[in-house]
C-alpha positions as CSV (number, residue, x, y, z in Angstrom):
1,X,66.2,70.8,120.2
2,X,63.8,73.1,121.5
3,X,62.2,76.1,119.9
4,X,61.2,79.5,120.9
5,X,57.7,80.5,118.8
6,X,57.9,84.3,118.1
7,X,54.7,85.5,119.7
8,X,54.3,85.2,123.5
9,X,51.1,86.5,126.1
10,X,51.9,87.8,129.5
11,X,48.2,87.9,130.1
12,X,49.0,85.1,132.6
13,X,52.2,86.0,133.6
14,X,53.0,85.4,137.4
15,X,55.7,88.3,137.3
16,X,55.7,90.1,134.3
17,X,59.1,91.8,135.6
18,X,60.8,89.4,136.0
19,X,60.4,88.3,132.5
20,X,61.3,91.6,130.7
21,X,63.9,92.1,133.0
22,X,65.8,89.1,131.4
23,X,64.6,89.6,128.1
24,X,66.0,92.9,128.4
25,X,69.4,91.5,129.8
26,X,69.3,89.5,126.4
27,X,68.5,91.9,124.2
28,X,71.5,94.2,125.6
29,X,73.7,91.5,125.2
30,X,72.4,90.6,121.8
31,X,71.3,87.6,121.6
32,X,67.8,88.4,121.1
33,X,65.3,91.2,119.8
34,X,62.3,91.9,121.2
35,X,58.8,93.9,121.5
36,X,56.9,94.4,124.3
37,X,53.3,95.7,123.5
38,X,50.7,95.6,126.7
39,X,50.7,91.8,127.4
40,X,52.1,90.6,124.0
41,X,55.5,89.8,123.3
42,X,57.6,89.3,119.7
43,X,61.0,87.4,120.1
44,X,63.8,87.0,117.8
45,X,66.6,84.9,118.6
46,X,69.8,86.3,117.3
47,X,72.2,84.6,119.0
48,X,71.1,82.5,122.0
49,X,72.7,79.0,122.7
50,X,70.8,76.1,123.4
51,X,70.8,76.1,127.3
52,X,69.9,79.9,126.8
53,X,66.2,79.0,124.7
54,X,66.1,75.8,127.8
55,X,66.4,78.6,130.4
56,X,63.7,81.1,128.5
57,X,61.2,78.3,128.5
58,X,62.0,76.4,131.7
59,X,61.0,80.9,132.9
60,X,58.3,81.0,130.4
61,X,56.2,77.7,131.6
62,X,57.1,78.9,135.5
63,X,55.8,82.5,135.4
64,X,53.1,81.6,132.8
65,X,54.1,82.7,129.8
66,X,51.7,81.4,126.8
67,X,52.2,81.4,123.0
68,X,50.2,83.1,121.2
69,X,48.9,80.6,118.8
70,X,46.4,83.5,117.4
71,X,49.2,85.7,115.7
72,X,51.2,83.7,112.5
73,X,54.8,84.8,112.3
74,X,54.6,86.4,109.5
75,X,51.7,88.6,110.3
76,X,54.2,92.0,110.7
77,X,56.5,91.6,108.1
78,X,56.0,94.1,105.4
79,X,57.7,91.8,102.9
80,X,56.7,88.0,103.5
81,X,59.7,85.1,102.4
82,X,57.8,83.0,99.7
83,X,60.6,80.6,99.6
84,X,61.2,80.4,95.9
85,X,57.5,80.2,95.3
86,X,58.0,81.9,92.0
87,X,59.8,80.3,89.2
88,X,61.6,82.3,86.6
């Protein structure tokens, strides 16, 4: 099963335009949110199928398009899911 992380670099993209382009086309079809800030990227998946997350990647690792290993995922959510941390 492959996995999409949720924070992506176009710093070394090949064809940035490309890549928003379909991410756009997914996000209008909703199967997927996403932000687009200078070169970084934040994905949601919201609905893709498994040959759909094959196809992002297979587009991803041909135009150059790194994770960003810097960013956690939780670093912009306001309210972080502790996972039943707490005990009542």
């Amino acid at each position: 099963m492959s996995k999409l992380f949720k924070y992506y670099s176009l710093s070394e993209c090949s064809n940035s335009e490309a890549v928003l382009d379909e991410l756009e086309n997914l996000c209008e079809n909703g199967k997927i949110y996403y932000e687009d800030e200078n070169e970084d990227l934040m994905l949601e998946d919201l609905d893709l199928e498994e040959d759909e997350i094959d196809g992002l990647l297979k587009m991803f690792e041909e135009y150059d398009v790194l994770p960003n290993l810097d960013r956690e995922d939780d670093e912009d959510d306001e309210y972080p899911d502790f996972h039943g941390e707490y005990e009542f």
